[in-house]
C-alpha positions as CSV (number, residue, x, y, z in Angstrom):
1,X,79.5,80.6,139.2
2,X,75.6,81.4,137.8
3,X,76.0,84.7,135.4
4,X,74.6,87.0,137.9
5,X,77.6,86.5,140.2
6,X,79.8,87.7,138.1
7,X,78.9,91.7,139.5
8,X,78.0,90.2,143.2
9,X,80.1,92.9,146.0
10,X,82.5,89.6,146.6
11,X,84.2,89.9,143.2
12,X,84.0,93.6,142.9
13,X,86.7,95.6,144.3
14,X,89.5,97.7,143.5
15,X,92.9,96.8,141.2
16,X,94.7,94.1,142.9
17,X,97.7,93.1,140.8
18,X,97.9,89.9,142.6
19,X,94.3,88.9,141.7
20,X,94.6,89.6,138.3
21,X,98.0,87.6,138.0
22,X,95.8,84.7,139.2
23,X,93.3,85.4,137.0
24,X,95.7,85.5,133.7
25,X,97.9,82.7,134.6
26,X,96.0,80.0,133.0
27,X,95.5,81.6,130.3
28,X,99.1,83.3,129.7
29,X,100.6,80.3,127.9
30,X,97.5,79.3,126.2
31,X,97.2,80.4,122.4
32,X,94.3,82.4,121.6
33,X,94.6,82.8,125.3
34,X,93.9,86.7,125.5
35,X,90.0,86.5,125.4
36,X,89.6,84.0,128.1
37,X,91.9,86.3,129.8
38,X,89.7,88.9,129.8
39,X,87.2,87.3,130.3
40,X,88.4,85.7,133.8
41,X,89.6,89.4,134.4
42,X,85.8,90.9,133.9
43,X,84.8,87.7,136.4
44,X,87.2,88.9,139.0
45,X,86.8,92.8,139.0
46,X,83.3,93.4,137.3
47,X,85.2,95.0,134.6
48,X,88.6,95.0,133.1
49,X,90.4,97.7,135.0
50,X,93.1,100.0,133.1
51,X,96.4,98.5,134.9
52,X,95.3,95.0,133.6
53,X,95.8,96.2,129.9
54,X,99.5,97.0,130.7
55,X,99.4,93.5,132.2
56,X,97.7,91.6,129.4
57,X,100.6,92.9,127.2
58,X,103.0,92.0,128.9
59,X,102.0,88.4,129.7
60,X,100.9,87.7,126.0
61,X,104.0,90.1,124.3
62,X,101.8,92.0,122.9
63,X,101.4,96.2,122.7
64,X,99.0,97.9,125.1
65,X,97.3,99.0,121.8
66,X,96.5,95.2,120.9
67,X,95.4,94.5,123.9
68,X,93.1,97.6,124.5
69,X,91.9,97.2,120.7
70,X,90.4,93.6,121.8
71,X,89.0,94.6,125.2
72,X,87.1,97.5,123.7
73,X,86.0,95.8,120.3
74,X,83.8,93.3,122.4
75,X,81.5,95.5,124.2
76,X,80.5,92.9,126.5
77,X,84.0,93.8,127.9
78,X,83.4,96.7,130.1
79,X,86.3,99.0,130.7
80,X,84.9,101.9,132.5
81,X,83.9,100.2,136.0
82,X,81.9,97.3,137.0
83,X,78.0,96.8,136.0
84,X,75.2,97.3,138.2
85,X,73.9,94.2,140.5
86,X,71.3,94.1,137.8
87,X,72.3,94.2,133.8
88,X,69.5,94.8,131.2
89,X,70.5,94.8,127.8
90,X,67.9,95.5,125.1
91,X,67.7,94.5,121.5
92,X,67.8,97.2,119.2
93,X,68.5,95.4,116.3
94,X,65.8,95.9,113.1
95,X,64.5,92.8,113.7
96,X,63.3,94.1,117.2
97,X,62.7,97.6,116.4
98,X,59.9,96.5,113.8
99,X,58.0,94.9,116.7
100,X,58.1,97.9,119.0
101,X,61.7,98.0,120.6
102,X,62.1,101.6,120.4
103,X,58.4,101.6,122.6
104,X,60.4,99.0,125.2
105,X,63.6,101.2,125.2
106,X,61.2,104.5,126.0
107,X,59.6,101.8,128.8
108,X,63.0,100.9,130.4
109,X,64.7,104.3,130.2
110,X,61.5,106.1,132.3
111,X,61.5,102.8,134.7
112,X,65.2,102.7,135.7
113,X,65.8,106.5,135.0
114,X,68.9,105.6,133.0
115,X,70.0,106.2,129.4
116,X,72.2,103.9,127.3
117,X,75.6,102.4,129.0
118,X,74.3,103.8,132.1
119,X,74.3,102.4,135.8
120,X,72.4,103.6,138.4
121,X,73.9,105.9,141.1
122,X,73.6,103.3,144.0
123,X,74.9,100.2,141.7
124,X,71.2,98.8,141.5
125,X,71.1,98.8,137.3
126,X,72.6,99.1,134.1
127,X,70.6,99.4,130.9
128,X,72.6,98.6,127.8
129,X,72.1,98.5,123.8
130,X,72.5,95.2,122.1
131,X,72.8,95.1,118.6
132,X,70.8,91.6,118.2
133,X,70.3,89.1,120.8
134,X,69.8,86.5,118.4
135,X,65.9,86.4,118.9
136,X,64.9,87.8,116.0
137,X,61.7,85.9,116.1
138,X,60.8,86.1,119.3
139,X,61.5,90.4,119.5
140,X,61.3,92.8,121.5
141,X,63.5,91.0,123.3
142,X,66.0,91.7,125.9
143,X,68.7,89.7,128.4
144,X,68.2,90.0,131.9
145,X,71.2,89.3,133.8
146,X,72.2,87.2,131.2
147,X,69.0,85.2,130.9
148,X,67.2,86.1,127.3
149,X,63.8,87.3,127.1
150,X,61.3,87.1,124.1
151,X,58.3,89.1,123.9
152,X,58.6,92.0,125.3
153,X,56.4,94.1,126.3
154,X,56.0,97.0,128.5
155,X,54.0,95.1,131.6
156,X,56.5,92.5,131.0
157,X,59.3,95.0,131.3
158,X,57.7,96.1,134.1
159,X,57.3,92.8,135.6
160,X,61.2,91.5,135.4
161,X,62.2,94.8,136.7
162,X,60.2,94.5,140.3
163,X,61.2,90.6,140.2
164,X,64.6,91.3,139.9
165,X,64.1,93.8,142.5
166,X,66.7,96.4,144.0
């Protein structure tokens, strides 16, 4: 499965306790198991969906509390609903933002007509803050459906977002 799947309309779709069993079985016995579990949970859905925290507890006898505290420390874990088709994350670590990140962010947000942790109405986008892509000497930079990008600038910017299209 290439990155980009992972938010494709096949393995989006509504709670499906059945799925998610599926998904958390081969994890459930495994220690340290609760990441990957959440992981193959965001591959399934597009997001982890609320019922699946009650789930996660249960599986790995843990409280929903835990479970929700891990899910929402790692913001690549997304809670509220799936991702657009299309996932732009910029840095805006200080490393970037002495090279003209804030310029890049002003660039994007106009572009998409989104603000931070936003997706577009028809499921097209979703622009997101990272706090340092580890490209510190190759900033602005910014991942692109979970491809990294060095360099940015704002024809560059411009340039991924028609390639990547709708």
């Amino acid at each position: 499965m290439k990155a980009g799947d992972v938010n494709s309309a096949a393995t989006r779709g509504a709670w499906s306790e059945d799925r998610a069993r599926a998904a958390v079985a081969p994890h459930a016995a495994v220690p340290g198991g609760l990441l990957p579990a959440l992981h193959a949970l965001q591959a399934e859905f597009g997001f982890v969906p609320k019922p699946a925290i009650a789930l996660l507890a249960h599986e790995f006898n843990l409280s929903r509390a835990e479970v929700f505290g891990v899910a929402s420390f790692y913001h690549d874990f997304r809670l509220d609903g799936p991702a657009g088709r299309h996932v732009l994350k910029l840095c805006r670590a200080e490393a970037c933002q002495a090279v003209g990140a804030e310029r890049i962010a002003a660039a994007a947000q106009a572009a998409l007509k989104l603000g931070w942790s936003e997706t577009s109405s028809d499921g097209a986008w979703t622009l997101e803050p990272a706090y340092c892509l580890g490209l510190c000497a190759s900033g602005p930079s910014a991942m692109l459906n979970g491809e990294p990008v060095g360099r940015l600038d704002e024809t560059k910017l411009a340039e991924l977002i028609e390639q990547a299209g709708p």
